[in-house]
C-alpha positions as CSV (number, residue, x, y, z in Angstrom):
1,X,-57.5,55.4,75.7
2,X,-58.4,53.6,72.3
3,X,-55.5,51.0,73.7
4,X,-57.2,50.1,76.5
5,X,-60.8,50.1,74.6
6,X,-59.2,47.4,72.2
7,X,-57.3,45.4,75.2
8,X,-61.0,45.1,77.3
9,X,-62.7,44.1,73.6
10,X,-59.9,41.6,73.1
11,X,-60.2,40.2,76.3
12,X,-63.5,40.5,76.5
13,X,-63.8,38.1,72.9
14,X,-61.4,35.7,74.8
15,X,-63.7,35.4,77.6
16,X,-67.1,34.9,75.2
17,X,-64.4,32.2,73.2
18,X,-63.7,30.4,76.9
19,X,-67.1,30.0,77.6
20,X,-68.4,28.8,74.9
21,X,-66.3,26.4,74.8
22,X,-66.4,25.4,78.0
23,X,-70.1,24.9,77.1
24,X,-69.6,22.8,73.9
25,X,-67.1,20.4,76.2
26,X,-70.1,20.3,78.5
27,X,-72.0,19.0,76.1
28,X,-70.0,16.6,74.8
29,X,-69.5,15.6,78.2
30,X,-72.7,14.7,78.9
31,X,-73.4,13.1,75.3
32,X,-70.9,10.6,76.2
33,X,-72.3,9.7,79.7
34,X,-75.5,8.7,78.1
35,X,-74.0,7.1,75.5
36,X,-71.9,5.3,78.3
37,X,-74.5,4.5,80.2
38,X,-77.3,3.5,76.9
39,X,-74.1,1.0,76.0
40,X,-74.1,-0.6,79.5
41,X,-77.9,-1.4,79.2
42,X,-77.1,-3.1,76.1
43,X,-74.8,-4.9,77.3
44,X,-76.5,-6.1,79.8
45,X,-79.4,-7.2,77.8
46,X,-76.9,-9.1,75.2
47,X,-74.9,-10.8,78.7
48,X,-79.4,-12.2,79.9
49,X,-80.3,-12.7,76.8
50,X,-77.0,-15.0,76.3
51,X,-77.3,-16.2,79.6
52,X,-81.3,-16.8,78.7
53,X,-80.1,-19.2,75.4
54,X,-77.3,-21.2,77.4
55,X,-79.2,-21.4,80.3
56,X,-82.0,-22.7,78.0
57,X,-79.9,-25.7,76.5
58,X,-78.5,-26.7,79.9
59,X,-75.5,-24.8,79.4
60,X,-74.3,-23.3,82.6
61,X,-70.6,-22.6,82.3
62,X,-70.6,-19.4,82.1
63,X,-72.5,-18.8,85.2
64,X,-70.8,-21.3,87.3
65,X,-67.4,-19.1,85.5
66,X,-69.1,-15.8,87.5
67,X,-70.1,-17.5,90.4
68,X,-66.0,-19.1,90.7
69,X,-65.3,-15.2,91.3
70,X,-65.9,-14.7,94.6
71,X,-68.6,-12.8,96.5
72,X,-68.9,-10.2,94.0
73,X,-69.1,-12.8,90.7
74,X,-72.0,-14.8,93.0
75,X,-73.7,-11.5,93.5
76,X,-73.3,-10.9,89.6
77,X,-75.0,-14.7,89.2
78,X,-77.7,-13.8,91.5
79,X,-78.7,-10.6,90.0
80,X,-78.5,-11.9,86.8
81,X,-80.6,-15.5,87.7
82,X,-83.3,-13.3,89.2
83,X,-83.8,-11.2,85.8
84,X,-83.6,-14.7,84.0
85,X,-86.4,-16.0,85.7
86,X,-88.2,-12.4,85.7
87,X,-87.8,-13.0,81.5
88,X,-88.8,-16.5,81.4
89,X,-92.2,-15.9,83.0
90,X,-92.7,-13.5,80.7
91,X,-91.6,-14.6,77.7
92,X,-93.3,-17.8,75.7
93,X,-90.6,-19.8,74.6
94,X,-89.3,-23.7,74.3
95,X,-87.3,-24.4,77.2
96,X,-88.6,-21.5,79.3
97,X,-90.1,-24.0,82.0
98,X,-86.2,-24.8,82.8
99,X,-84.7,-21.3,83.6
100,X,-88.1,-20.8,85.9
101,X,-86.1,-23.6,87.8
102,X,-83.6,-21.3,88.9
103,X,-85.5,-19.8,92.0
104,X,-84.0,-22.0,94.8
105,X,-80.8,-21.6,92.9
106,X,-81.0,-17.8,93.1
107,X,-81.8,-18.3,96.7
108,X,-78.8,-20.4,97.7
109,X,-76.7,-18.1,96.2
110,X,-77.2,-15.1,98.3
């Protein structure tokens, strides 16, 4: 009888172990998706904000680079002229008058 006791305790301990580290994996889990996901919107706002400075001297290589890449790069260039223009009108900086020009390009790209 005090066999059996000990086995259902032991297992019993096994099981408590299992879940709680099925929780902490959970939880790490979901750490890294944000941290996933907080690194992609940082990206993003280094790729505009490089965009924004190149655009801004007349540089567009790197868009006409995107847009070279087929439906889904002029998608990328559209998306990403629309927020340029979104910043521009907001922000007050030299140059800002020339990315504001990108309107009818954002338009022909779709």
């Amino acid at each position: 009888m005090k066999l059996a006791a000990l086995q259902f305790e032991l297992v019993g301990s096994c099981m408590n172990q299992e879940i709680t580290l099925f929780k902490s994996n959970y939880i790490i889990g979901d750490q890294l998706e944000t941290v996933h996901i907080e690194r992609q919107r940082a990206q993003a706002a280094y790729d505009l904000i490089d965009f924004y400075n190149q655009f801004s001297k007349g540089d567009t290589t790197g868009l006409d680079a995107l847009r070279k890449e087929g439906r889904a790069g002029r998608r990328h260039v559209a998306v990403v002229l629309r927020r340029l223009n979104t910043v521009a009108k907001e922000v007050d900086l030299p140059n800002a008058d020339k990315v504001c020009e990108l309107k009818p390009l954002t338009e022909s790209l779709i």
